[in-house]
GUSETOR-328439 format. One record per residue (C-alpha): residue number from 1; residue in three letters; x, y, z. Coordinates in Angstrom, 2 decimals. Example, Ala and Ser with C-alpha at 12.3 -4.5 7.8 and 13.67 -1.06 7.14 Angstrom:
REM GUSETOR-328439
(r 1; ALA; (12.30; -4.50; 7.80))
(r 2; SER; (13.67; -1.06; 7.14))
***
This chain:
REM GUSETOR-328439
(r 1; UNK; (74.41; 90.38; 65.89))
(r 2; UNK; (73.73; 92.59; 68.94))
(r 3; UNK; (73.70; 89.53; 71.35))
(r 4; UNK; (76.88; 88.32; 69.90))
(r 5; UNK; (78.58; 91.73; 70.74))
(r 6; UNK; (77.87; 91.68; 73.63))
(r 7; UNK; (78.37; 87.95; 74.40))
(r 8; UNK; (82.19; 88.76; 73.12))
(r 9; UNK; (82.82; 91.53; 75.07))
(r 10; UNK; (81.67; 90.11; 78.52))
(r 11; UNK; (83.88; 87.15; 78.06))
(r 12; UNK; (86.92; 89.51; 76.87))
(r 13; UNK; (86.23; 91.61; 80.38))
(r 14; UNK; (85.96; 88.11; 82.18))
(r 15; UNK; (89.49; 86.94; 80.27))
(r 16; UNK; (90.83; 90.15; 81.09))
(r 17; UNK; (93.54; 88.75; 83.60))
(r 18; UNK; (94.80; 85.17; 83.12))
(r 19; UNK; (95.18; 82.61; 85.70))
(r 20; UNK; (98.40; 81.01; 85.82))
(r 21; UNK; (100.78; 78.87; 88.16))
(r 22; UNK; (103.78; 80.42; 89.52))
(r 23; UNK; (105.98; 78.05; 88.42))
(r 24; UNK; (105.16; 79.26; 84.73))
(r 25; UNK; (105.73; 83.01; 85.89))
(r 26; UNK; (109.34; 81.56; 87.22))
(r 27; UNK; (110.50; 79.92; 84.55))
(r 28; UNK; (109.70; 83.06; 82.07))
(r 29; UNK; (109.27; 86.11; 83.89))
(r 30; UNK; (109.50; 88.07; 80.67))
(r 31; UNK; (106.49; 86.98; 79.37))
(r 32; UNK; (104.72; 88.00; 82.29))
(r 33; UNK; (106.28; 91.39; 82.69))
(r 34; UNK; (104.18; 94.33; 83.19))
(r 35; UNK; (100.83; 91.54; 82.42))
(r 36; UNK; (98.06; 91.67; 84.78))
(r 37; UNK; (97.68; 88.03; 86.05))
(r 38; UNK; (95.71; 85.91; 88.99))
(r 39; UNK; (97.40; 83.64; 91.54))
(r 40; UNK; (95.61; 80.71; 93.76))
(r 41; UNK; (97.32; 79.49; 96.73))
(r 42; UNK; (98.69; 79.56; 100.54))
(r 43; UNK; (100.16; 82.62; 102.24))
(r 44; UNK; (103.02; 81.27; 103.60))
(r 45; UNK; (104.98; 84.68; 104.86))
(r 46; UNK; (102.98; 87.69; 105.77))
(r 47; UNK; (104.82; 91.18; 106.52))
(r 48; UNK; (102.89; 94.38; 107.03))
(r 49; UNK; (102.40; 97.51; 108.85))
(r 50; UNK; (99.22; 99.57; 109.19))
(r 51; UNK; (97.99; 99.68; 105.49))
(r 52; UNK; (101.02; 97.85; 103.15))
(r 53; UNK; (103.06; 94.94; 103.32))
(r 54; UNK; (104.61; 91.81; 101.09))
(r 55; UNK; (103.32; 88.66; 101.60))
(r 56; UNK; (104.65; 85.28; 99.84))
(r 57; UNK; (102.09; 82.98; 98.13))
(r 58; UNK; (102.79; 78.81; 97.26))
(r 59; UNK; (100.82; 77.22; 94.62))
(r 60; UNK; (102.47; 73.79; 95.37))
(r 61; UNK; (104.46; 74.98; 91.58))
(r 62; UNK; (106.63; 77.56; 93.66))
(r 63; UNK; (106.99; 80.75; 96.14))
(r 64; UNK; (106.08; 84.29; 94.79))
(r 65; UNK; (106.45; 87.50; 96.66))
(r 66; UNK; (102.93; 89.82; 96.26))
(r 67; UNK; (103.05; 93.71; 96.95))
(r 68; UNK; (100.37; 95.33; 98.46))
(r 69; UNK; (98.97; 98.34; 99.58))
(r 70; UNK; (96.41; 97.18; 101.36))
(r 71; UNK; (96.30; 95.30; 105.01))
(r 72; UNK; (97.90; 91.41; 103.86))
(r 73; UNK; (96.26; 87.97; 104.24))
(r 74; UNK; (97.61; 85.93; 107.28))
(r 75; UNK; (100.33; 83.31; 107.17))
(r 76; UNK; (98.01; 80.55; 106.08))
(r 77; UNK; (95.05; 82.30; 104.31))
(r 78; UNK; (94.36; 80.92; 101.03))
(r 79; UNK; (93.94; 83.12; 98.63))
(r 80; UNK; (93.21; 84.60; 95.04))
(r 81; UNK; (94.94; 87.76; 94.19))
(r 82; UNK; (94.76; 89.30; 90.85))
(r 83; UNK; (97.75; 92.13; 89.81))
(r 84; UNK; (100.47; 93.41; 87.56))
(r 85; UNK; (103.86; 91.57; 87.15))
(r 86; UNK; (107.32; 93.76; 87.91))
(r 87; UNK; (110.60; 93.17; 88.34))
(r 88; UNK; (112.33; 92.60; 92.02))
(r 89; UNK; (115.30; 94.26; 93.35))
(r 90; UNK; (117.69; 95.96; 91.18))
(r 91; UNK; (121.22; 95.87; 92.62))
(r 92; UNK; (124.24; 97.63; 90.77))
(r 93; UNK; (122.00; 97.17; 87.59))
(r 94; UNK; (121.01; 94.05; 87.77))
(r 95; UNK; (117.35; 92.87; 88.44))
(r 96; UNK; (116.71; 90.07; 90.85))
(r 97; UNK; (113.72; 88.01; 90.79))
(r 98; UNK; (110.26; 89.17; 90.41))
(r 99; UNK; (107.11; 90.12; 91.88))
(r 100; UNK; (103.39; 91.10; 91.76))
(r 101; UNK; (102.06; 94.06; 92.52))
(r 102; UNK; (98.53; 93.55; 94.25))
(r 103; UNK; (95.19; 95.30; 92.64))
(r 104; UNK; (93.05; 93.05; 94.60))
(r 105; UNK; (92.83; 90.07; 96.78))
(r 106; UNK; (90.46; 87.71; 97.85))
(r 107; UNK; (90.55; 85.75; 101.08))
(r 108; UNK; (88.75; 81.80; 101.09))
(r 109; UNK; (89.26; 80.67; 104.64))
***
């Protein structure tokens, strides 16, 4: 029974963020609101200063804009970054698009 325990919870902290496509995020960003998630693909636009910066990532489903607070991956990096799903821009009340907010990222190149 002990095993089994412990079997159970390793695979719920291994579950713990799903992997999905970006075109599923875009066609129902509500059900990915404020969910931790991980993302595979290109960097395709990189913008950063000294320690922050947004960088876009393509799947070959669609484009999404990451967040981060760390140094960002180079146009063309392929990555995996794991983090929390948030709204975009909110203009006059109205919320436009979303976004992930980094927690990690992991370079393959």
């Amino acid at each position: 029974m002990k095993k089994m325990l412990m079997a159970v919870s390793a695979l719920m902290l291994l579950s713990g963020c799903a992997s999905v496509k970006v075109r599923q995020v875009l066609n129902n960003p509500a059900r990915y609101q404020g969910r931790d998630i991980r993302l595979n693909g290109e960097v395709t636009q990189s913008t950063g200063l000294i320690v922050t910066g947004v960088y876009e990532i393509d799947d070959g489903t669609g484009k999404l804009s990451v967040l981060s607070n760390h140094p960002v991956p180079r146009k063309g990096s392929h990555v995996t970054v794991t983090g929390r799903m948030q709204p975009g821009v909110s203009v006059l009340g109205q919320t436009a698009g979303v976004l992930l907010r980094e927690d990690s990222v992991k370079i393959h190149n």
